[in-house]
C-alpha positions in Angstrom: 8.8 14.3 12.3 10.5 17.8 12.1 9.0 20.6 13.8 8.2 22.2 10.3 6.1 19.3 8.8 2.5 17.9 9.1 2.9 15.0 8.6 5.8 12.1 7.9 6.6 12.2 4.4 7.8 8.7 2.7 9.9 10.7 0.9 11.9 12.6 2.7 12.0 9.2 5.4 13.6 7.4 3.1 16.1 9.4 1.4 17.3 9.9 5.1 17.4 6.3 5.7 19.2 5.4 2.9 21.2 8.5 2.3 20.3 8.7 -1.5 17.3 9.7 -3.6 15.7 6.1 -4.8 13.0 4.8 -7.2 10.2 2.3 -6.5 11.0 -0.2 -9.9 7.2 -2.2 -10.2 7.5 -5.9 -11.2 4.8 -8.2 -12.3 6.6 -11.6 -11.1 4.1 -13.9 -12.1 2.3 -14.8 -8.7 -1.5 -15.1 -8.3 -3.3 -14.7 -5.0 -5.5 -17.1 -2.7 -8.3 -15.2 -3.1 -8.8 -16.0 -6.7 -7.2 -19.9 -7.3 -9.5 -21.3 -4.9 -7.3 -21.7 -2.0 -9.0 -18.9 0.0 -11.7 -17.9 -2.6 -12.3 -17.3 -6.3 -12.6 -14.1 -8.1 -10.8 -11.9 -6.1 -11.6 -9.2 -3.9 -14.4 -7.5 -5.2 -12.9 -4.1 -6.4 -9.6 -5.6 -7.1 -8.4 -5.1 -10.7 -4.1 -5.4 -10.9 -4.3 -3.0 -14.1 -4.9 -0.2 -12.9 -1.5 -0.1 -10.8 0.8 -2.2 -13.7 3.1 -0.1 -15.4 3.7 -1.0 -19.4 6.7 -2.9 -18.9 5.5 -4.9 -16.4 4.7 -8.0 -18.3 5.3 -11.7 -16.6 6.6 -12.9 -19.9 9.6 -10.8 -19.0 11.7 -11.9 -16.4 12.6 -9.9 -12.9 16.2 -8.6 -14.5 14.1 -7.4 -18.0 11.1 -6.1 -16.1 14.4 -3.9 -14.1 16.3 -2.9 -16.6 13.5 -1.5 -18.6 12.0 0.3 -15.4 15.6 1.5 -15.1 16.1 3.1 -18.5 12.8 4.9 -18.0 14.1 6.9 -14.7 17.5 7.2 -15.6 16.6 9.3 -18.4 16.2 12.2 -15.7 18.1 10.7 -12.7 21.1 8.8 -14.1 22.6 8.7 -10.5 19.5 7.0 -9.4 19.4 3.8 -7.3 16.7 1.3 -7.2 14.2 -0.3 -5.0 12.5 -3.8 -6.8 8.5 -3.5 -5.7 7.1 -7.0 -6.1 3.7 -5.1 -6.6 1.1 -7.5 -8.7 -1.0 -9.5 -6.6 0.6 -11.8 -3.7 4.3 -11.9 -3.7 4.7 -14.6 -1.2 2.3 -16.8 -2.6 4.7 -19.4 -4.0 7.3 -22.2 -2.5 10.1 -20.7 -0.9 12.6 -22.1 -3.2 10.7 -19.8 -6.1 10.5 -17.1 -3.8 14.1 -16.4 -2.6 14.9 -16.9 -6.4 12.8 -14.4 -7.7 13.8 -11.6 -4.8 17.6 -13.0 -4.8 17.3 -12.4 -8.8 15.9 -8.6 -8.0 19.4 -7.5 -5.9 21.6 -8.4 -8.3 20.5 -5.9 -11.1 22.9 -3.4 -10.7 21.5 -0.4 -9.3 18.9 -2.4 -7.3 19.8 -1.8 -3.4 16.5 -3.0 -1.7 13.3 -4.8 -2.1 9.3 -3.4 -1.2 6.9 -6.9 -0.9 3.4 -6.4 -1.6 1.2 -9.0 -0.2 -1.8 -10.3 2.0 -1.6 -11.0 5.8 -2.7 -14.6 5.1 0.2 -15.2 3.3 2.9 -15.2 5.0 4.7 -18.3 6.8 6.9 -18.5 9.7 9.7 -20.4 7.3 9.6 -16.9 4.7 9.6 -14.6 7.8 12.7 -16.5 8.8 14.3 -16.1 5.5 13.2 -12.0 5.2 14.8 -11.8 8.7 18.4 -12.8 7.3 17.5 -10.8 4.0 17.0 -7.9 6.0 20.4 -8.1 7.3 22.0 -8.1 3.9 19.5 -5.3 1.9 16.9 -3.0 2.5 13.9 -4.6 2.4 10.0 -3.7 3.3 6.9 -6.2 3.3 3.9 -4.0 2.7 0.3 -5.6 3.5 -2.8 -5.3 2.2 -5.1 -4.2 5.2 -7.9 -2.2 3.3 -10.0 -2.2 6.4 -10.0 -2.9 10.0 -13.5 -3.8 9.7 -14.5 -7.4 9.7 -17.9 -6.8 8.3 -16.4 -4.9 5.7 -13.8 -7.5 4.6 -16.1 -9.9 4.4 -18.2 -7.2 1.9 -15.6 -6.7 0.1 -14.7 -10.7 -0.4 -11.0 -9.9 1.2 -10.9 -13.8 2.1 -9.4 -13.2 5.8 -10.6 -11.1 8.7 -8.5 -8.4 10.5 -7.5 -10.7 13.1 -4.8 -12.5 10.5 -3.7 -8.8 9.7 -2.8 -7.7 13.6 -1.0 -11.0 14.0 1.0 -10.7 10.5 1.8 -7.2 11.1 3.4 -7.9 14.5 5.0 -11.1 13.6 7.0 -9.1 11.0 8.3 -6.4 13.1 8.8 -9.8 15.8 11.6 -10.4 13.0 12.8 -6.7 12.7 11.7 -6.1 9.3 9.9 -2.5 8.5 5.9 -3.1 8.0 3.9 -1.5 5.9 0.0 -1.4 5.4 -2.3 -0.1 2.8 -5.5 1.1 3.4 -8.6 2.3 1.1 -10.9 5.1 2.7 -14.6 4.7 1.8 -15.3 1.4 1.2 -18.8 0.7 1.6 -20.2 -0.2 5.2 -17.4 2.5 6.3 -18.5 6.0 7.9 -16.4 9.0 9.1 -16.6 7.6 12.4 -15.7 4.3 11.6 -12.6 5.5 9.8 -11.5 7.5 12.5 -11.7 4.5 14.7 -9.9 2.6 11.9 -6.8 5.1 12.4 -6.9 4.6 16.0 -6.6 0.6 15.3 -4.0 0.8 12.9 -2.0 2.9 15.1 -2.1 -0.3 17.9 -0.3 -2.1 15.1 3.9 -1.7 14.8 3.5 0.1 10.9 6.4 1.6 10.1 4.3 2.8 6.8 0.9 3.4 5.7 -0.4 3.9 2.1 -4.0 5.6 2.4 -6.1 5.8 -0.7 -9.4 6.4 -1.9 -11.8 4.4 -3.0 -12.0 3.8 -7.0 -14.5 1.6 -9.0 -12.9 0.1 -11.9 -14.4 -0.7 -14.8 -15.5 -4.7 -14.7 -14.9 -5.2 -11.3 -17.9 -6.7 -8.7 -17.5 -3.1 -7.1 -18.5 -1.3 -9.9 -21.1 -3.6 -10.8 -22.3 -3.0 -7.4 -22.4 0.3 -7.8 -24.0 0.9 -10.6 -27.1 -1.4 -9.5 -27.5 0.4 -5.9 -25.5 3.3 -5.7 -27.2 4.2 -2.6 -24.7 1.3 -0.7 -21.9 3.8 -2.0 -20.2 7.1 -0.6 -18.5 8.6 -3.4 -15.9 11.4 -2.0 -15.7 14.9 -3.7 -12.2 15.7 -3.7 -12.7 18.6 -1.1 -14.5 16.2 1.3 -11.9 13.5 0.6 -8.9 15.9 1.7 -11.0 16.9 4.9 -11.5 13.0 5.8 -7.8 12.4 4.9 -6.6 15.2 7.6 -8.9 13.6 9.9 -7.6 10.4 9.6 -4.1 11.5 9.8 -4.4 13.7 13.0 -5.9 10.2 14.2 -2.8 8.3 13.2 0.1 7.3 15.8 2.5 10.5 15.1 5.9 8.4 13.9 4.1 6.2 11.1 5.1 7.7 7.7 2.9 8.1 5.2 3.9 6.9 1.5 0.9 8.4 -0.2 -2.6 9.9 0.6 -4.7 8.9 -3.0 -4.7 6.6 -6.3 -4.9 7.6 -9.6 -5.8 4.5 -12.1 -5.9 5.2 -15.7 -9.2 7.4 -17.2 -9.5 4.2 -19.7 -10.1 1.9 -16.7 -12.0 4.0 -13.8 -15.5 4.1 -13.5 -15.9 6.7 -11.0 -15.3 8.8 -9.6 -12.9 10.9 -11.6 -11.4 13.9 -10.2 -8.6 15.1 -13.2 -6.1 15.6 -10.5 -2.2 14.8 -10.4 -0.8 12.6 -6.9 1.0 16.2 -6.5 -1.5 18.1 -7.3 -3.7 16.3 -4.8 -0.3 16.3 -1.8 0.0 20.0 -2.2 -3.8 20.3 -1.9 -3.8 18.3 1.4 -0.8 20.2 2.3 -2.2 23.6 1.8 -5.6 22.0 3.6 -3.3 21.3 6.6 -1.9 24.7 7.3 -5.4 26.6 7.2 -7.1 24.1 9.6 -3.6 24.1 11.5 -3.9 20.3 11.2 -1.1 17.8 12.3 -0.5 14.0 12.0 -1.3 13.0 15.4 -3.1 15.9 16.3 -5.7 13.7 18.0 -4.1 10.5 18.7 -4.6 8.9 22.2 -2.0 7.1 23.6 -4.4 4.5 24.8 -4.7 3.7 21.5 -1.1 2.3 21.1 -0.9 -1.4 22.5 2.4 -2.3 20.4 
């Protein structure tokens, strides 16, 4: 992190890395998830609705190679030097037989333009045999597997029907760096059974973990989920941030975070048509520069309040 900067910005991170501006390309590839064909559980985590995060053309019908080159034509409108990573976003992208899985990623690389891969998955999912494959992909492309954490609480998992406790996350997460691949997590701030001081502590826990990157966002109740259902029958089980006290509890988090893990992004924004509550009206820019401007009057840094005792990795 630069002298100048509060925190480590995805961003700026990767552009270094790679030595070119790149786009995130989403792709529906037609997996499901363990938590909802019966393997693990049925229906799903409870506030989990793969809408909200689908862009248009991201439609299984289509293949990899379509859902690319329509993602493609959409950026390069504005940034026809552009290069491409292929995010396997929708659901568990290593749920499936290795055969169909190096297909599917193999299929990915060669669109033209496409110089990387981003995996989006759970921690139970994810076999010695494909971490052994990754491994050699990673030698041959950029590539990021990206985990689901959502909490480091195992009462809270178990609320939330997540289908594995955080036990299966630690081990995941360091068997994937074992194999020299970049880790990332994703966390959501405010589920219920959470409290400041629990998501303080949940920063200190992550940063005992080998991340390279961490998505934080805030919690969102989407319309026909369990969540929302919840909610709206005892809302008193519920902390709803304002958006001033969500920046403050971001920064907190943050300056609790191990200093070197870059963040990708601090909130989500699903679509007015499908949240519930709570609604805030606000861009993902609008929102940084908020957090950013929130940072410099409270003099605030990632890692501000990290404790090395914390870090175990």
């Amino acid at each position: 992190m630069d002298k100048g900067q509060r925190y480590n910005e995805f961003g700026q991170w990767l552009k270094a890395k790679l030595g070119m501006k790149v786009q995130k390309i989403s792709i529906n590839a037609g997996f499901t998830c363990p938590n909802r064909d019966g393997s693990v559980g049925i229906g799903g985590c409870t506030y989990c609705n793969n809408q909200t995060f689908n862009p248009s053309y991201c439609h299984t019908e289509k293949s990899v190679t379509q859902q690319l080159e329509e993602g493609k034509q959409f950026f390069s409108r504005k940034y026809p030097e552009m290069k491409y990573l292929a995010y396997f976003q929708a659901y568990t992208n290593t749920y499936g037989t290795l055969s169909e899985l190096k297909r599917k990623y193999e299929e990915a690389l060669n669109v033209d333009g496409v110089i990387g891969i981003v995996i989006g998955t759970r921690p139970d999912c994810m076999p010695d045999a494909l971490l052994d494959y990754l491994e050699e992909l990673n030698r041959r492309t950029f590539l990021i597997v990206e985990y689901g954490i959502e909490s480091t609480d195992d009462k809270v998992l178990q609320r939330i029907n997540r289908g594995h406790d955080f036990a299966c996350t630690a081990d995941a997460v360091r068997r994937t760096h074992e194999h020299g691949i970049l880790t990332g997590g994703h966390i959501i701030l405010g589920l219920p059974g959470e409290s400041h001081e629990s998501l303080m502590k949940t920063a200190e826990t992550l940063s005992s973990l080998p991340l390279d990157t961490l998505k934080i966002h805030q919690l969102q109740l989407i319309r026909g989920t369990r969540m929302a259902e919840e909610y709206f029958a005892t809302p008193s089980d519920f902390h709803l941030f304002t958006v001033d006290e969500y920046i403050d509890t971001v920064i907190d988090f943050i300056e609790h975070l191990r200093p070197d893990i870059i963040l990708e992004r601090f909130v989500s924004q699903s679509p007015a048509s499908l949240l519930a509550v709570p609604g805030w009206g606000l861009k993902n820019y609008e929102f940084v520069e908020k957090v950013r401007r929130r940072m410099e009057e409270r003099d605030a840094r990632q890692g501000k309040l990290f404790k090395t005792e914390f870090c175990q990795n």
